[in-house]
The first five atom37 places (N, CA, C, CB, O) and aatype in JSON, in Angstrom:
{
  "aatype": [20, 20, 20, 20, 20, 20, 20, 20, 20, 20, 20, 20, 20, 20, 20, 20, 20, 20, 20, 20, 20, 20, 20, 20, 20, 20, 20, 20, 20, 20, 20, 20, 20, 20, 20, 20, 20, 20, 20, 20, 20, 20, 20, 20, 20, 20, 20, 20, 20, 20, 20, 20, 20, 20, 20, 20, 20, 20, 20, 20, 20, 20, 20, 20, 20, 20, 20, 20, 20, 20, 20, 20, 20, 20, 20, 20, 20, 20, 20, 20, 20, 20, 20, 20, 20, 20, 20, 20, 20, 20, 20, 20, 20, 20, 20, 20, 20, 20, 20, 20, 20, 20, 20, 20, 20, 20, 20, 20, 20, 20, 20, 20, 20, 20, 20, 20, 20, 20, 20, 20, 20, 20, 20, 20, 20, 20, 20],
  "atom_mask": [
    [1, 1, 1, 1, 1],
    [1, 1, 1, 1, 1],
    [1, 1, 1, 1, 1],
    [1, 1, 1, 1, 1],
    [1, 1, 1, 1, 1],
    [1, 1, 1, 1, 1],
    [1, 1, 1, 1, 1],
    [1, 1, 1, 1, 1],
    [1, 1, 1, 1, 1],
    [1, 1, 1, 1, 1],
    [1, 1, 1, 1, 1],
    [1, 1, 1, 1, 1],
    [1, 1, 1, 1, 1],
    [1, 1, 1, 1, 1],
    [1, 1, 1, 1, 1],
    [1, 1, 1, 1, 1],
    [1, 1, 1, 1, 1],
    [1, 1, 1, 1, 1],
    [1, 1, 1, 1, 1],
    [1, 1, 1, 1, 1],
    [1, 1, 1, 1, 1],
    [1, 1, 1, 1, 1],
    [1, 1, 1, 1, 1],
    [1, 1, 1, 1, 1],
    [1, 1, 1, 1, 1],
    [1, 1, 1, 1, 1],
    [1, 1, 1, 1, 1],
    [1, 1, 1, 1, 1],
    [1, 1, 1, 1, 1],
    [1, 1, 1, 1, 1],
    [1, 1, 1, 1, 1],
    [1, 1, 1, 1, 1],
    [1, 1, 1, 1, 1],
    [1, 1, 1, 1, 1],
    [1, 1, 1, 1, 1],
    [1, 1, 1, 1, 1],
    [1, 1, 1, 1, 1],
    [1, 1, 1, 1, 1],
    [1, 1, 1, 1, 1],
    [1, 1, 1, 1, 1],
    [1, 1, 1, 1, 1],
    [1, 1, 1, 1, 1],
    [1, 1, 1, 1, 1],
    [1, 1, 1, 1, 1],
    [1, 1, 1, 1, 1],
    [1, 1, 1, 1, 1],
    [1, 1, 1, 1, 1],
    [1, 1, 1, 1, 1],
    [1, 1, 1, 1, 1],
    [1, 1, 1, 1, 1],
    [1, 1, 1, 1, 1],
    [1, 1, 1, 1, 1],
    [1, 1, 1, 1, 1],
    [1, 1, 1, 1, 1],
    [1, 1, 1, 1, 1],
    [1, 1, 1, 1, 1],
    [1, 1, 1, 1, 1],
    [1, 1, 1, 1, 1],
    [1, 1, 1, 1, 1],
    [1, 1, 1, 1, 1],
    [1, 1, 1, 1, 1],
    [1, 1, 1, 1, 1],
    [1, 1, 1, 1, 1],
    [1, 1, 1, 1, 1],
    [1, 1, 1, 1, 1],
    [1, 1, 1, 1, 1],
    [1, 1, 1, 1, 1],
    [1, 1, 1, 1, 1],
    [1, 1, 1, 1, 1],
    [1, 1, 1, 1, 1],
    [1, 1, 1, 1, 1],
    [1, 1, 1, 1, 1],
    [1, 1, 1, 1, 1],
    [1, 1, 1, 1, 1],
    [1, 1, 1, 1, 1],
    [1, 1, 1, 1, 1],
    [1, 1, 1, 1, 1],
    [1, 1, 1, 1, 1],
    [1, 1, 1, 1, 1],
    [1, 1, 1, 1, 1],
    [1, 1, 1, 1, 1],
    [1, 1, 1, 1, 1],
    [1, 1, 1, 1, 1],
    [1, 1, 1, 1, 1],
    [1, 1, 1, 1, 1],
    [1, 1, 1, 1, 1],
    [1, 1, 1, 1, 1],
    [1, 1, 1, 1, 1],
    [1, 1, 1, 1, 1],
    [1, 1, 1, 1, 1],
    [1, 1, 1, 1, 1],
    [1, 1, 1, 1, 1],
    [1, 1, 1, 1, 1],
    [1, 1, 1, 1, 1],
    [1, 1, 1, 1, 1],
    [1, 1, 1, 1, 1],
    [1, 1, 1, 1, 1],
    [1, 1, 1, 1, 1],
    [1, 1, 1, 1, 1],
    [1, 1, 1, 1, 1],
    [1, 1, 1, 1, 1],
    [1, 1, 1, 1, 1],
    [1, 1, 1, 1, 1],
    [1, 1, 1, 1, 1],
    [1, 1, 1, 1, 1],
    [1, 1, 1, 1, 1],
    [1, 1, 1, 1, 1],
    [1, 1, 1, 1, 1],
    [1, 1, 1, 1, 1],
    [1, 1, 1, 1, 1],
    [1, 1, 1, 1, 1],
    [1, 1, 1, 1, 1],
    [1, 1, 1, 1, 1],
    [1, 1, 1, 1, 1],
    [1, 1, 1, 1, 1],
    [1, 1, 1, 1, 1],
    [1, 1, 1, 1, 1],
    [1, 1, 1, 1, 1],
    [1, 1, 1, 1, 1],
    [1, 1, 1, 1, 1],
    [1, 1, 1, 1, 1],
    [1, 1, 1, 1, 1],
    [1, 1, 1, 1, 1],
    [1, 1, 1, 1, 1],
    [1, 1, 1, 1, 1],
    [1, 1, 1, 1, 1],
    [1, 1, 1, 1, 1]
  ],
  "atom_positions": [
    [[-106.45, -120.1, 129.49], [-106.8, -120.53, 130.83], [-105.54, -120.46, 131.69], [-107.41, -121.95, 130.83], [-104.42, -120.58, 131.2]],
    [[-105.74, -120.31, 132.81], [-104.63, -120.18, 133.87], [-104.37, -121.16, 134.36], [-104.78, -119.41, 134.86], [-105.14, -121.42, 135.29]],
    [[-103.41, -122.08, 134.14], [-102.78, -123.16, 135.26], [-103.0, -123.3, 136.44], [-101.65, -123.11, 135.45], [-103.95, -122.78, 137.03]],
    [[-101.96, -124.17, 137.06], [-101.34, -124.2, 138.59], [-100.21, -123.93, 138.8], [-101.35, -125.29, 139.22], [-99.23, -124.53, 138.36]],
    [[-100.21, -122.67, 139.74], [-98.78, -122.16, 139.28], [-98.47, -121.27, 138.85], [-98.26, -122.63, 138.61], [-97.28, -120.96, 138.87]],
    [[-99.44, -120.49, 138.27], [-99.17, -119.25, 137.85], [-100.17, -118.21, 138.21], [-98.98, -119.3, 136.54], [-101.31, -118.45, 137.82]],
    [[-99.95, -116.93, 138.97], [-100.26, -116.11, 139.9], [-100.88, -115.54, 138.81], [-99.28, -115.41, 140.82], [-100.37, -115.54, 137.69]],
    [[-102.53, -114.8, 139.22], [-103.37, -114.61, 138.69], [-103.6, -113.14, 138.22], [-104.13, -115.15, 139.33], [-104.25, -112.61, 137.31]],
    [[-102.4, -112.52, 139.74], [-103.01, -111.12, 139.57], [-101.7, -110.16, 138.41], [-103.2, -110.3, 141.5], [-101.9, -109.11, 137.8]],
    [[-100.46, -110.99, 138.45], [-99.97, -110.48, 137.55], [-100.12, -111.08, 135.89], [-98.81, -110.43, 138.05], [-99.74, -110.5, 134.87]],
    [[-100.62, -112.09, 135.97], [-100.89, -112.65, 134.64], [-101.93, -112.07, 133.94], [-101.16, -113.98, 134.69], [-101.76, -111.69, 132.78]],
    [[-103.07, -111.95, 134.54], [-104.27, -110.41, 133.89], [-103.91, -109.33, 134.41], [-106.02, -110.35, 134.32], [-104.85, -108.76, 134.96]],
    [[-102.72, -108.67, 134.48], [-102.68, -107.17, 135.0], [-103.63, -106.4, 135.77], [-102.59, -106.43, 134.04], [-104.29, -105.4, 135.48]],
    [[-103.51, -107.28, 137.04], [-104.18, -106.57, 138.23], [-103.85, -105.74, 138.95], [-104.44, -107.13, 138.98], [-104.52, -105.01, 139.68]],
    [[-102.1, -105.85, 138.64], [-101.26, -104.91, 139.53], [-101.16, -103.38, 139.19], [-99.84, -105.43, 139.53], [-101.25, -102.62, 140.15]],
    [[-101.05, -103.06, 138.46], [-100.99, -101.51, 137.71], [-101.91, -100.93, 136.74], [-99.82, -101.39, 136.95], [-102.15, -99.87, 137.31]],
    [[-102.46, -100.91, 135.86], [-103.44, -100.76, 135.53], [-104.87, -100.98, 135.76], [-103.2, -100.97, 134.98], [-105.81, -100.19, 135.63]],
    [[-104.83, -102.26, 136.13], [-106.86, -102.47, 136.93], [-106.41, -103.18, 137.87], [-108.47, -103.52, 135.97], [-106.45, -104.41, 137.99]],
    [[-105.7, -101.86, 139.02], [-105.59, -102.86, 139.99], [-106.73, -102.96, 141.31], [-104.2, -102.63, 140.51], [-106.68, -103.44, 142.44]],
    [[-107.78, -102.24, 140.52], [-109.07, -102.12, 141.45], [-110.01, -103.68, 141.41], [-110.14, -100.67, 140.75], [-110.73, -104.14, 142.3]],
    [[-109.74, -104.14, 140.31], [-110.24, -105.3, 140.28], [-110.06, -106.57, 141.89], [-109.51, -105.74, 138.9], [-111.01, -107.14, 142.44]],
    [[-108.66, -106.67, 142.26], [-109.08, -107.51, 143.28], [-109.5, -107.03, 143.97], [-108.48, -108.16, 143.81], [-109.97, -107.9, 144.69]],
    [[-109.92, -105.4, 144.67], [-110.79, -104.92, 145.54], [-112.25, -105.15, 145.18], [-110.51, -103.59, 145.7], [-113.13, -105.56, 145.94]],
    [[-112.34, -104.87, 144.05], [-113.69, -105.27, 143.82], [-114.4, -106.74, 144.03], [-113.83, -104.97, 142.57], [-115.51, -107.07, 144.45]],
    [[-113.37, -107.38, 143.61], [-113.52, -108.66, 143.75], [-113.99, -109.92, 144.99], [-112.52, -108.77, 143.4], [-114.63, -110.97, 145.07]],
    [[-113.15, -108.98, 145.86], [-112.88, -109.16, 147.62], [-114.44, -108.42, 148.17], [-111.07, -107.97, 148.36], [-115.03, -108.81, 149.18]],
    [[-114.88, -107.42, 147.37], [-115.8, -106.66, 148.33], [-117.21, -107.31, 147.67], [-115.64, -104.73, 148.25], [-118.23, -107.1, 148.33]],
    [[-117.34, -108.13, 146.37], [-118.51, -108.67, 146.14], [-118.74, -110.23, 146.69], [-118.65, -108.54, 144.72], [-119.8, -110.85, 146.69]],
    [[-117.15, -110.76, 147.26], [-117.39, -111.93, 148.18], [-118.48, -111.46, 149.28], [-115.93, -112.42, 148.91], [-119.63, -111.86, 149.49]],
    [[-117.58, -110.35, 149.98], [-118.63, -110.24, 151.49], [-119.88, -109.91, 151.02], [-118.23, -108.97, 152.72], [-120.85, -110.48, 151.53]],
    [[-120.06, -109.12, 150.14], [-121.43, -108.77, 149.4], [-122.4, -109.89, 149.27], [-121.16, -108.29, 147.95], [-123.6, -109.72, 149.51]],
    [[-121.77, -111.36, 148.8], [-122.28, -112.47, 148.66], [-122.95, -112.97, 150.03], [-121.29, -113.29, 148.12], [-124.09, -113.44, 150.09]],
    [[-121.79, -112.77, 151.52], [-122.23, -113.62, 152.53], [-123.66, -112.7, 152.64], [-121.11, -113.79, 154.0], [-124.79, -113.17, 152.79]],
    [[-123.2, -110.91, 152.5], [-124.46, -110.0, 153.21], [-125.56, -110.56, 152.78], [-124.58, -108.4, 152.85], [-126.28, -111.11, 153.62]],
    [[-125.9, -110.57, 151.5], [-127.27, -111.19, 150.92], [-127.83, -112.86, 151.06], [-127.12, -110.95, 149.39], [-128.98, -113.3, 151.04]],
    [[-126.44, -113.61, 151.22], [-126.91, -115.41, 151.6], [-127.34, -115.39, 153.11], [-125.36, -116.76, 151.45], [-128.29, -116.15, 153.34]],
    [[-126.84, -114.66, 154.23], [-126.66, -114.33, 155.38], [-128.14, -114.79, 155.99], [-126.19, -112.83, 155.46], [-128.22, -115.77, 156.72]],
    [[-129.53, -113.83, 155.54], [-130.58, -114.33, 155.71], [-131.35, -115.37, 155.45], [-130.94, -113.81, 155.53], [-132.08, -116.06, 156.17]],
    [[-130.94, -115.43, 153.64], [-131.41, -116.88, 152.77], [-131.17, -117.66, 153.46], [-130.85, -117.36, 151.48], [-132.1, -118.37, 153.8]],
    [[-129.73, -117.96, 154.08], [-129.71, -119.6, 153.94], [-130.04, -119.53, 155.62], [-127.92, -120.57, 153.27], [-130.31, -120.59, 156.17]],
    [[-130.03, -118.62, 156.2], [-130.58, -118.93, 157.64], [-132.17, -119.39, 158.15], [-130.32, -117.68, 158.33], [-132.59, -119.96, 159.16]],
    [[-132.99, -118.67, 156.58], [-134.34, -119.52, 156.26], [-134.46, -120.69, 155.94], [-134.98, -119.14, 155.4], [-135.36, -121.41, 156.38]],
    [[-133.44, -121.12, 154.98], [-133.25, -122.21, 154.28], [-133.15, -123.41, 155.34], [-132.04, -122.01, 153.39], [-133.74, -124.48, 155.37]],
    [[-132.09, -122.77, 156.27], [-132.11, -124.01, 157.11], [-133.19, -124.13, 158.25], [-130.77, -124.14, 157.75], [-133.44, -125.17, 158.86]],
    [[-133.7, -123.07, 158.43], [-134.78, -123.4, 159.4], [-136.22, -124.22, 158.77], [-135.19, -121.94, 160.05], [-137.06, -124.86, 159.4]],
    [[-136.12, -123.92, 157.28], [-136.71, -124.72, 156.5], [-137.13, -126.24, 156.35], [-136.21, -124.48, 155.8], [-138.08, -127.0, 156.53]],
    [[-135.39, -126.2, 155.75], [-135.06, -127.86, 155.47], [-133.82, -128.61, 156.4], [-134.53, -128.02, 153.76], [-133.21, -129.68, 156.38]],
    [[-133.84, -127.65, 157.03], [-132.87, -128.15, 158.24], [-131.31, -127.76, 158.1], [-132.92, -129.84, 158.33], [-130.86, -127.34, 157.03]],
    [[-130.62, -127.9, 159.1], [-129.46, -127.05, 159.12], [-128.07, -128.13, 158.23], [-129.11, -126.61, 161.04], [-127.28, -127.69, 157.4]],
    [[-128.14, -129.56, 158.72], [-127.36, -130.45, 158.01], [-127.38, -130.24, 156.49], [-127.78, -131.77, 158.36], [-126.39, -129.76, 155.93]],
    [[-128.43, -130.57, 155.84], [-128.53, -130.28, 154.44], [-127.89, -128.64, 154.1], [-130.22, -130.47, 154.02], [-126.79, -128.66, 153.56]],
    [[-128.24, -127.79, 154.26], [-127.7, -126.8, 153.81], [-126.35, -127.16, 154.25], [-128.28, -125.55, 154.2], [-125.68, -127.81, 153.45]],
    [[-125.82, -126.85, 155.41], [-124.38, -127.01, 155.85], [-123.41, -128.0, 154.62], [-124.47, -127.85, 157.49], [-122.24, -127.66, 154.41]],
    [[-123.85, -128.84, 154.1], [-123.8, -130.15, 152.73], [-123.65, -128.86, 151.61], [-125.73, -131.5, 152.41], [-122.64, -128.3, 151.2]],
    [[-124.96, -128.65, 151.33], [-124.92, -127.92, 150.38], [-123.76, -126.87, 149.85], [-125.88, -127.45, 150.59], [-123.18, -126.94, 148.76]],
    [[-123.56, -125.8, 150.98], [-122.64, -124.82, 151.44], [-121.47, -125.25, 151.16], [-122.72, -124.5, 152.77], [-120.68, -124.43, 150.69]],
    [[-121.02, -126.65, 151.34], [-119.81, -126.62, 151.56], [-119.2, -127.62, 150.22], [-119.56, -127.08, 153.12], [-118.0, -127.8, 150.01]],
    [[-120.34, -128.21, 149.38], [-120.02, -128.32, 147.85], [-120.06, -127.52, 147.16], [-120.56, -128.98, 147.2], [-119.13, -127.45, 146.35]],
    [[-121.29, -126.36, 147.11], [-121.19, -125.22, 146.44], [-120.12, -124.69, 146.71], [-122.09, -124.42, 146.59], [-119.25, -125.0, 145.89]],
    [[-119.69, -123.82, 147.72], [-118.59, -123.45, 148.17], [-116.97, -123.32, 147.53], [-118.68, -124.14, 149.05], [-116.25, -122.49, 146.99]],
    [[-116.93, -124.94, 148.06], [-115.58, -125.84, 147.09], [-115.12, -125.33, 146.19], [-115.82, -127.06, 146.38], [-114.11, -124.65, 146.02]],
    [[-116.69, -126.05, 144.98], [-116.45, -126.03, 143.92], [-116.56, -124.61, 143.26], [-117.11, -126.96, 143.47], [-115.86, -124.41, 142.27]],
    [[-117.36, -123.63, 143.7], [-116.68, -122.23, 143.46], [-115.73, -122.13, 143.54], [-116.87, -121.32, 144.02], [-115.24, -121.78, 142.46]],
    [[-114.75, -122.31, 144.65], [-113.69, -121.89, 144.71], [-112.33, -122.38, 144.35], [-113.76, -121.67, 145.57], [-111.33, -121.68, 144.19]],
    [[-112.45, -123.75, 144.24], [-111.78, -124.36, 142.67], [-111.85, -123.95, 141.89], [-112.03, -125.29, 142.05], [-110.77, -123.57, 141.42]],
    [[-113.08, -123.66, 141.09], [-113.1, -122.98, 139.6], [-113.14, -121.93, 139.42], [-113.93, -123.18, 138.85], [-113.39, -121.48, 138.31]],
    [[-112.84, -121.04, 140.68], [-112.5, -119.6, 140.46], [-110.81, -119.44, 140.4], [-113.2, -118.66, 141.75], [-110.24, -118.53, 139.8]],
    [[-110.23, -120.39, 141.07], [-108.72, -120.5, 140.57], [-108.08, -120.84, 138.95], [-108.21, -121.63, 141.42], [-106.92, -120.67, 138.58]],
    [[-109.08, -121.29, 138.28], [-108.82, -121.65, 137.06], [-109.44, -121.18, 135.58], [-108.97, -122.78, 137.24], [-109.45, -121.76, 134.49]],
    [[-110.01, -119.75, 136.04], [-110.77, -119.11, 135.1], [-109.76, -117.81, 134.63], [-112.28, -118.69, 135.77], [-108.74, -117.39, 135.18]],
    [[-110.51, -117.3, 133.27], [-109.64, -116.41, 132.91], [-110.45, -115.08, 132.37], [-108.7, -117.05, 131.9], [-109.95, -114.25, 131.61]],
    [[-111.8, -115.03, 132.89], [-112.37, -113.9, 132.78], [-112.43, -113.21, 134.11], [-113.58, -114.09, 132.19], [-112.4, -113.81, 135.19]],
    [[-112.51, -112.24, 134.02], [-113.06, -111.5, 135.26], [-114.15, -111.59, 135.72], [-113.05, -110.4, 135.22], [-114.27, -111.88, 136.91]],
    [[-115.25, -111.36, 134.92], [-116.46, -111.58, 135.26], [-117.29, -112.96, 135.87], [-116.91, -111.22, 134.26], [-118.3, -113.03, 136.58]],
    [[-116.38, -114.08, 135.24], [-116.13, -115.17, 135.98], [-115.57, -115.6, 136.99], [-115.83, -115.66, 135.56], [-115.74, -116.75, 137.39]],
    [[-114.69, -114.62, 137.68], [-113.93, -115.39, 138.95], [-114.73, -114.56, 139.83], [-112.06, -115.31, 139.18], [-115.11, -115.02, 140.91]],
    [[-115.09, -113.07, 139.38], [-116.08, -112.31, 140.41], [-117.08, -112.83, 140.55], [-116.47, -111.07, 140.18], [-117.53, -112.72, 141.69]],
    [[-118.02, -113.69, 139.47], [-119.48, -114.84, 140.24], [-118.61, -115.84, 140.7], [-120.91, -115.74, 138.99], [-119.32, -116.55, 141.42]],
    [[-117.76, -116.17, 140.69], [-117.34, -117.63, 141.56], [-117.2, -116.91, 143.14], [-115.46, -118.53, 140.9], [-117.72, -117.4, 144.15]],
    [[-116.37, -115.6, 143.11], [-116.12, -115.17, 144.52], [-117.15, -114.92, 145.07], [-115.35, -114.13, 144.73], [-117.32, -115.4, 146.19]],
    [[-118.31, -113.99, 144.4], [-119.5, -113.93, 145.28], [-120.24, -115.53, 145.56], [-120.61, -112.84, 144.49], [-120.63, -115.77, 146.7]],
    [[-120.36, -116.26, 144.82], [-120.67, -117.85, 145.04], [-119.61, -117.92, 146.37], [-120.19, -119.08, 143.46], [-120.1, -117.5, 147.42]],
    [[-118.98, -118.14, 146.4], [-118.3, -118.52, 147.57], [-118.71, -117.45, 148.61], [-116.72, -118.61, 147.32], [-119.42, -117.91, 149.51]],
    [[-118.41, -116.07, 148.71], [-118.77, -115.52, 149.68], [-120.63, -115.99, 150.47], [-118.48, -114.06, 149.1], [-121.07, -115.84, 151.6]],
    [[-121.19, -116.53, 149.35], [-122.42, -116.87, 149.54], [-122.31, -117.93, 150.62], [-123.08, -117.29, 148.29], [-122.94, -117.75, 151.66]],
    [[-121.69, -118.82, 150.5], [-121.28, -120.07, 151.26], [-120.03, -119.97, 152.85], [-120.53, -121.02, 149.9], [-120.34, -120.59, 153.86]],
    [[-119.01, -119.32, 152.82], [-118.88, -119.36, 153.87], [-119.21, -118.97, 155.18], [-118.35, -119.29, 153.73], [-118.99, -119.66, 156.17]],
    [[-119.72, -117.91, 155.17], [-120.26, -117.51, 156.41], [-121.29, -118.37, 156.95], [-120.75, -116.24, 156.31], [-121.76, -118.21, 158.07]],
    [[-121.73, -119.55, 155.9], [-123.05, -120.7, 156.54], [-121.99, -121.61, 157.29], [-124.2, -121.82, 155.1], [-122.41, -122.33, 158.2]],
    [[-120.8, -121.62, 157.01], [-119.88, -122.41, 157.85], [-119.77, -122.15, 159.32], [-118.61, -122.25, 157.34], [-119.39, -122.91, 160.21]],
    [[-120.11, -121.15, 159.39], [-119.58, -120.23, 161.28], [-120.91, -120.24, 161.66], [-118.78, -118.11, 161.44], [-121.06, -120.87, 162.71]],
    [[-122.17, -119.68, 161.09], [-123.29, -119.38, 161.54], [-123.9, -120.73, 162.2], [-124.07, -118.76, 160.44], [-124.03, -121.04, 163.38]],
    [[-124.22, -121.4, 161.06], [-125.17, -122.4, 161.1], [-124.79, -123.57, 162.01], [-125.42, -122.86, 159.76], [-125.71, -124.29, 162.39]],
    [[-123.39, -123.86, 162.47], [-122.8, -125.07, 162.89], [-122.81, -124.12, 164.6], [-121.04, -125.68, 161.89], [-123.15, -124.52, 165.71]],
    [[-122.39, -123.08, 164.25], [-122.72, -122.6, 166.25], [-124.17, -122.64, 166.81], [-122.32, -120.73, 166.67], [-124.58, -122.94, 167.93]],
    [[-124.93, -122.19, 165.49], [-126.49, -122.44, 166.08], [-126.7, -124.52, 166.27], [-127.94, -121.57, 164.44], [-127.08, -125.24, 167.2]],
    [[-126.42, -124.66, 165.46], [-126.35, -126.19, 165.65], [-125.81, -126.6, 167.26], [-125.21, -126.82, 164.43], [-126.47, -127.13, 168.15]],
    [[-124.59, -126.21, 167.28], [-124.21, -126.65, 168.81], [-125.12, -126.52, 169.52], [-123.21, -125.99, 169.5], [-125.81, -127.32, 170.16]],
    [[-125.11, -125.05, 169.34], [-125.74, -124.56, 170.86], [-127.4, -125.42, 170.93], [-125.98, -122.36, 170.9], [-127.89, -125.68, 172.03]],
    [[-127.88, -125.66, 170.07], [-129.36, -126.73, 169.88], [-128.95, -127.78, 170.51], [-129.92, -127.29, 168.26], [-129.67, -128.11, 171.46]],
    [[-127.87, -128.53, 170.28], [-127.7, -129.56, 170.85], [-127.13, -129.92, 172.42], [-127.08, -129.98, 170.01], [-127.16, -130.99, 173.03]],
    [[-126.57, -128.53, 172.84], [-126.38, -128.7, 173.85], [-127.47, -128.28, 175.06], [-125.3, -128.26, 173.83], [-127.01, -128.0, 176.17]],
    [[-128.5, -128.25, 174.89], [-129.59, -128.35, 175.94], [-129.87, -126.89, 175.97], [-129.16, -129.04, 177.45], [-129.27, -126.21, 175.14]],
    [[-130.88, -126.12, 177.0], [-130.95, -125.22, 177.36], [-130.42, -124.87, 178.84], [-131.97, -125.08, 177.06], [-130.13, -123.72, 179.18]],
    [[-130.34, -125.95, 179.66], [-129.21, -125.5, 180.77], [-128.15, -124.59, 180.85], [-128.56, -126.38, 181.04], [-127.94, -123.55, 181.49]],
    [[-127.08, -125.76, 179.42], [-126.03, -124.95, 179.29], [-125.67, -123.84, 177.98], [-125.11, -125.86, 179.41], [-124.61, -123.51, 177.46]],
    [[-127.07, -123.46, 177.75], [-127.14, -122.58, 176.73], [-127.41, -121.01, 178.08], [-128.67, -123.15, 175.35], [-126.7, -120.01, 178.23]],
    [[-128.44, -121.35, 178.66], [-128.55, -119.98, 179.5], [-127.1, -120.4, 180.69], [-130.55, -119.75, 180.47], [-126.66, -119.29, 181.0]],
    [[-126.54, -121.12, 181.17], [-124.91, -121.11, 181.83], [-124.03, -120.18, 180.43], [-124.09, -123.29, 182.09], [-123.42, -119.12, 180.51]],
    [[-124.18, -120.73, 179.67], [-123.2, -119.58, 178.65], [-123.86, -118.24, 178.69], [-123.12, -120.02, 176.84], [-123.35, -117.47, 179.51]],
    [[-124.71, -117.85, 178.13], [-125.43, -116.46, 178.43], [-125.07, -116.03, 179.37], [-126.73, -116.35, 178.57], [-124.37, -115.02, 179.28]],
    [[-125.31, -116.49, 180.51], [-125.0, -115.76, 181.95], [-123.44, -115.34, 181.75], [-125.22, -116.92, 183.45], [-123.03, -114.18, 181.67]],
    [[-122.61, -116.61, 181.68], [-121.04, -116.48, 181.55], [-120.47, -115.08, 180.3], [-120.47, -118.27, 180.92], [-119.48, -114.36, 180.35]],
    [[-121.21, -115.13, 179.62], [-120.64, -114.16, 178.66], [-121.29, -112.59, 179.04], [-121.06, -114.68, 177.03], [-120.66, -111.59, 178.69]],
    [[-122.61, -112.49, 179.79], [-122.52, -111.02, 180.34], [-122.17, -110.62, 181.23], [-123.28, -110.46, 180.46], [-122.48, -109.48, 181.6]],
    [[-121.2, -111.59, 182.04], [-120.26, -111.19, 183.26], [-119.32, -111.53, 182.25], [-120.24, -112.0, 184.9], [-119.94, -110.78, 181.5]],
    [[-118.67, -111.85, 181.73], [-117.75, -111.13, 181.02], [-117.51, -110.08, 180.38], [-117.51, -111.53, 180.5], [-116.49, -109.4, 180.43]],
    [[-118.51, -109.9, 179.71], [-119.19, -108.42, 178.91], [-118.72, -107.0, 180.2], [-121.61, -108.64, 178.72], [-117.85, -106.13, 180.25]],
    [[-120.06, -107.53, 181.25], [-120.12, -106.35, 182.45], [-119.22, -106.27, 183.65], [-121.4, -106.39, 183.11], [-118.93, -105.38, 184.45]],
    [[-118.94, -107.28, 183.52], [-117.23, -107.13, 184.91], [-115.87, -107.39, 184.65], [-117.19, -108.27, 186.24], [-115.06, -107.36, 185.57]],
    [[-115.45, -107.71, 183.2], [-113.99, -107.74, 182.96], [-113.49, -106.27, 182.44], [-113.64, -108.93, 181.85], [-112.42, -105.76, 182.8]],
    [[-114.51, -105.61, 181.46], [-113.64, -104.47, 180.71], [-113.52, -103.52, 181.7], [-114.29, -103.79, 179.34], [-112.55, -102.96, 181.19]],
    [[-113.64, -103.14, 182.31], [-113.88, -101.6, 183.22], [-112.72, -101.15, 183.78], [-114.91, -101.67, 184.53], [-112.41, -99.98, 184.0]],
    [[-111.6, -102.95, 184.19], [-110.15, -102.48, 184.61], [-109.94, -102.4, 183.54], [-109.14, -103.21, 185.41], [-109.39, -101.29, 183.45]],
    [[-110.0, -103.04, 182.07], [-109.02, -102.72, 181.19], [-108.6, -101.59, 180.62], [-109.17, -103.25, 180.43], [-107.47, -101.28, 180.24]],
    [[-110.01, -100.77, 180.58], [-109.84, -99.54, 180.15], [-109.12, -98.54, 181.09], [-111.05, -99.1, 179.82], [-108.73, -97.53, 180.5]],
    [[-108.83, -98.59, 182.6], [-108.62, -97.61, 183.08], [-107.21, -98.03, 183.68], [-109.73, -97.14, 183.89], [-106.56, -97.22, 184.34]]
  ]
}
């Protein structure tokens, strides 16, 4: 098992010989959010956005604790996709949350504000 303290990618020879492994590794996180991305956006329209947001962010964790302290590969790659599963419910779900809570006034005042930004700021920048 791997400590604290001791760097992971030269201790299983990630660096020169399989050093495709942390790419792989990195690309089945996002792989994780692509496929949780919809789930848990049902999930919470389901059972509501608090509970998952809970959920997300123990699952999450504790993936990602115990992906620091494993010594298979095949194990830290389900912990990373576990985690990739979980963060992106961090950004998604808590902006849809705001914006619920902040009324529909200042939900269509933002809309408006962001396609005059969209349609009247870039046009000098580019030229």
């Amino acid at each position: 098992m791997i400590g604290p303290g001791i760097l992971s990618c030269p201790q299983l020879n990630w660096v020169c010989e399989e050093d495709w492994k942390p790419s792989l590794s990195q690309s089945l996180l996002y792989v994780g959010a692509f496929i949780a991305f919809p789930v848990l956006g049902w999930a919470s329209d389901r059972w509501g956005r608090l509970p998952i947001i809970v959920a997300t962010s123990v699952m999450g964790g504790a993936a990602g604790v115990a992906s620091a302290f494993t010594d298979s590969f095949v194990a830290f790659v389900s912990l990373q996709f576990l985690v990739g599963m979980t963060f992106n419910t961090h950004y998604t779900i808590t902006y849809i949350l705001r914006e619920l809570l902040k009324g529909v006034d200042l939900l269509t005042s933002d809309i408006s504000n962001e396609l005059n930004h969209i349609l009247f700021s870039w046009p000098p920048e580019v030229g």
